[in-house]
N, C-alpha and C positions, 0 to 999 in steps of 0.2 A: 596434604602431601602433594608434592608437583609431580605429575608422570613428564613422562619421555614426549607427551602429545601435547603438554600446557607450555604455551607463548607465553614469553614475559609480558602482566599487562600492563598498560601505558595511563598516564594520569591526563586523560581524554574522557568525555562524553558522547555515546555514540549515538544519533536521533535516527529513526528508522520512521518510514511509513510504507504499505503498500495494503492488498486487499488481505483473505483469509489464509495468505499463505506468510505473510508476513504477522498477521496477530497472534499476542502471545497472552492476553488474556480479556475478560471481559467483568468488571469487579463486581457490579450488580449480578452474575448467574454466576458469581464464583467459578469460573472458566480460565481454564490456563491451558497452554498447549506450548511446548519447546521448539517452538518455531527457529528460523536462522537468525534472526536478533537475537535470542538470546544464548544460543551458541555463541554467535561473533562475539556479544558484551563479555558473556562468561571467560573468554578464552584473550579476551583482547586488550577491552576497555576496565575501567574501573566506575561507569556508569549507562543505565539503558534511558533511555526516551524513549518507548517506543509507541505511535502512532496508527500501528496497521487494525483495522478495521471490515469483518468480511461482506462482500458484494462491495467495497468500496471503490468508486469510479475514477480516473485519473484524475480529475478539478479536484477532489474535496483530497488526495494525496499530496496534490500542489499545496492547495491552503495549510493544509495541517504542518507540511515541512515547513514553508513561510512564518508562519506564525509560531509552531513553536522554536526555530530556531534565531527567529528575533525576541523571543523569550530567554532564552539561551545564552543569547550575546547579553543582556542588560546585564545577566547574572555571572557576565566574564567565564564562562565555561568555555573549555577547549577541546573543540568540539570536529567529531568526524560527522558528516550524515551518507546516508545508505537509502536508497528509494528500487523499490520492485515495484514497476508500473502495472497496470491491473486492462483487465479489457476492455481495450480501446470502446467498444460501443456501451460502457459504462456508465451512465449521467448523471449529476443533479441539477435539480432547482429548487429554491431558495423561495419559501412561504411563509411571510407573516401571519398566518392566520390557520396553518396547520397543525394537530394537536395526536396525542399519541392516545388511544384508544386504548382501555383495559382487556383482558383475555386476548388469547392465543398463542401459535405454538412456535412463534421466534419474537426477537426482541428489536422490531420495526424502529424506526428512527420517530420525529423527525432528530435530524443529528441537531444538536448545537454544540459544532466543534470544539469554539472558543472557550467554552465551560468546561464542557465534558470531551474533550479529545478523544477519549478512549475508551469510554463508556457508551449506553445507551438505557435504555428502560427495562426492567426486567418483565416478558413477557405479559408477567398478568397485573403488571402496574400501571394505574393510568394516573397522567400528570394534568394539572392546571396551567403549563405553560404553554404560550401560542407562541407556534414557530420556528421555523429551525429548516435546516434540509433535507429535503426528499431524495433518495436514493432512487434513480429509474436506470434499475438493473431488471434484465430480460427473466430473469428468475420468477418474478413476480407475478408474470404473466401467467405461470402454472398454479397460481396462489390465486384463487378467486374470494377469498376471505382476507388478504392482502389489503388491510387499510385503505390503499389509494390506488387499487389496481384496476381503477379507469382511468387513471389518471398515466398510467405504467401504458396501458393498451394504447391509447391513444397518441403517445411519447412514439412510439413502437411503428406504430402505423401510421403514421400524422408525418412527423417531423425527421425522427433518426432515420440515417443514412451510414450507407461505410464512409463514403468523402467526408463525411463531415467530422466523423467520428476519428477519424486520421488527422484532420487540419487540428480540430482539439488538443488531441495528444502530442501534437510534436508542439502545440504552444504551450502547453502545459510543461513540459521537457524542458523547453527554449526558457521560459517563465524562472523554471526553480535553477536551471546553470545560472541563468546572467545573476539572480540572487546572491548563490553562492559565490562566484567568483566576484562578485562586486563586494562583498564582505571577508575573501579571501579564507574560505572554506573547504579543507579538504570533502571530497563526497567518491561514493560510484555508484553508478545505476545498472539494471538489470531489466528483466522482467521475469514477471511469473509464469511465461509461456511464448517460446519460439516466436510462435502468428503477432504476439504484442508490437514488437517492433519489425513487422514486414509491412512496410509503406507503398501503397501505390505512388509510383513518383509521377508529378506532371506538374502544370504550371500552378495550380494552386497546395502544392507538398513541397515539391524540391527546393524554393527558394528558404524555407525554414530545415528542411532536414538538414543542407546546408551549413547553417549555422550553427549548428548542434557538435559540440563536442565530442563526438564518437569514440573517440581512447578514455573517456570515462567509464565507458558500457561494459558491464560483461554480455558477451554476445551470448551465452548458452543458456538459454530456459531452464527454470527448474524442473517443472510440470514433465517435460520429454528425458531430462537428466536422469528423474527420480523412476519415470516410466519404465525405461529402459535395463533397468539394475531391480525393478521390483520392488521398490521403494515407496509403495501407493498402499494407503489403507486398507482399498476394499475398491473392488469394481463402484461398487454407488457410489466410494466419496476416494475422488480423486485427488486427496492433500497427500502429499509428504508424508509419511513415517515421520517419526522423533529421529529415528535412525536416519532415513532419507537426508533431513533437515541437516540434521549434524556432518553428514558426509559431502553434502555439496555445499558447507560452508567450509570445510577443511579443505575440498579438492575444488572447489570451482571462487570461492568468495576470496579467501585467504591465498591463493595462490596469484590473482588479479591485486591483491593490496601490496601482497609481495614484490611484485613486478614494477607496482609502482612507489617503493620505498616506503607504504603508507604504514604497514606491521612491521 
């Protein structure tokens, strides 16, 4: 039955990526969650891609849009994409020779996007495969059973930085627009959180934020959107409600596509 709130949908593919606010499921832990993808798809499109992945760092959001939406194009789909950038101090890197250990109490990578985009190990499953990406999110760092978390400490204290961590993510940003526009790709971006897109500008930022298509953006964070209206789980887990989800895709997502003729 159509309510009074259901948008005509359109014969479009919609590809989403972002971290665990943008994931809407996980197929090895039978995990689903009605994240703002699949609002938007539900209300909008007539098909989901969705890519988002939690603790995922802005590179491997880059890659996963690129890749699947040149998957995308082979297969002639017409296609919107949507990206919720994730925290800027977020990282991977990329081992040949790292392998996913059996037991314990989350489902550790290493990712192999290209295969499994949207998956990962279940917990207590350990693989023969060598290889794939390591996730060097700050989380990890409370995890001393954490597979590779010298490898996280040493990330942490060694090498990351906020500068650096800024110049990343606007090339990352800069990486997936000139994509899409080069392939003539409706998209908007966002982020999962206000601080995501607050840039220190200087001589190594401004000449890329610059460049950056900023009327793509929805400027309002969900994270502070959903804070604000009480739209949050639980003090411990600061996601989105289904409700939350659903409501800042109706008032914040759809009302930006709107504006730009995109629904």
């Amino acid at each position: 039955m159509v309510t009074k709130e259901t948008i005509v949908m359109k014969d479009k593919t919609l590809i989403t990526a972002g971290c665990s606010f943008t994931q809407t499921e996980i197929p090895s832990m039978n995990f689903t969650r009605d994240n703002w993808p699949k609002h938007l798809s539900d209300r909008n499109y007539d098909e989901l891609i969705n890519y988002g992945m939690f603790a995922t760092g802005n590179e491997m959001i880059a890659r996963t849009i690129i890749h699947g939406v040149s998957q995308s194009i082979k297969d002639n789909k017409d296609i919107v994409v949507g990206v919720m950038w994730s925290g800027v101090e977020r990282h991977t890197v990329y081992s040949d020779t790292a392998t996913r250990p059996g037991k314990g109490d989350f489902p550790y990578g290493p990712r192999r996007f290209i295969k499994e985009p949207i998956d990962v190990l279940h917990p207590n499953a350990v693989s023969p495969s060598k290889g794939g990406w390591l996730d060097m999110s700050a989380s990890g760092l409370t995890v001393p059973e954490h597979p590779w978390h010298d490898l996280i400490k040493n990330w942490y204290s060694v090498f990351s930085n906020k500068a650096y961590s800024e110049i990343k993510t606007l090339e990352n940003i800069l990486m997936v627009q000139n994509y899409l526009e080069l392939n003539n790709i409706d998209y908007f971006m966002c982020a999962y959180m206000d601080d995501v897109l607050s840039f220190n500008l200087n001589e190594n930022t401004t000449y890329l934020h610059d460049l950056i298509d900023w009327s793509k953006f929805i400027k309002t964070g969900m994270l502070e959107w959903c804070e604000s209206r009480n739209y949050i789980i639980s003090e411990t887990d600061q996601h989105p409600t289904d409700t939350g989800s659903l409501e800042y895709t109706k008032q914040i997502i759809e009302t930006h596509l709107k504006e730009r003729d995109l629904i």
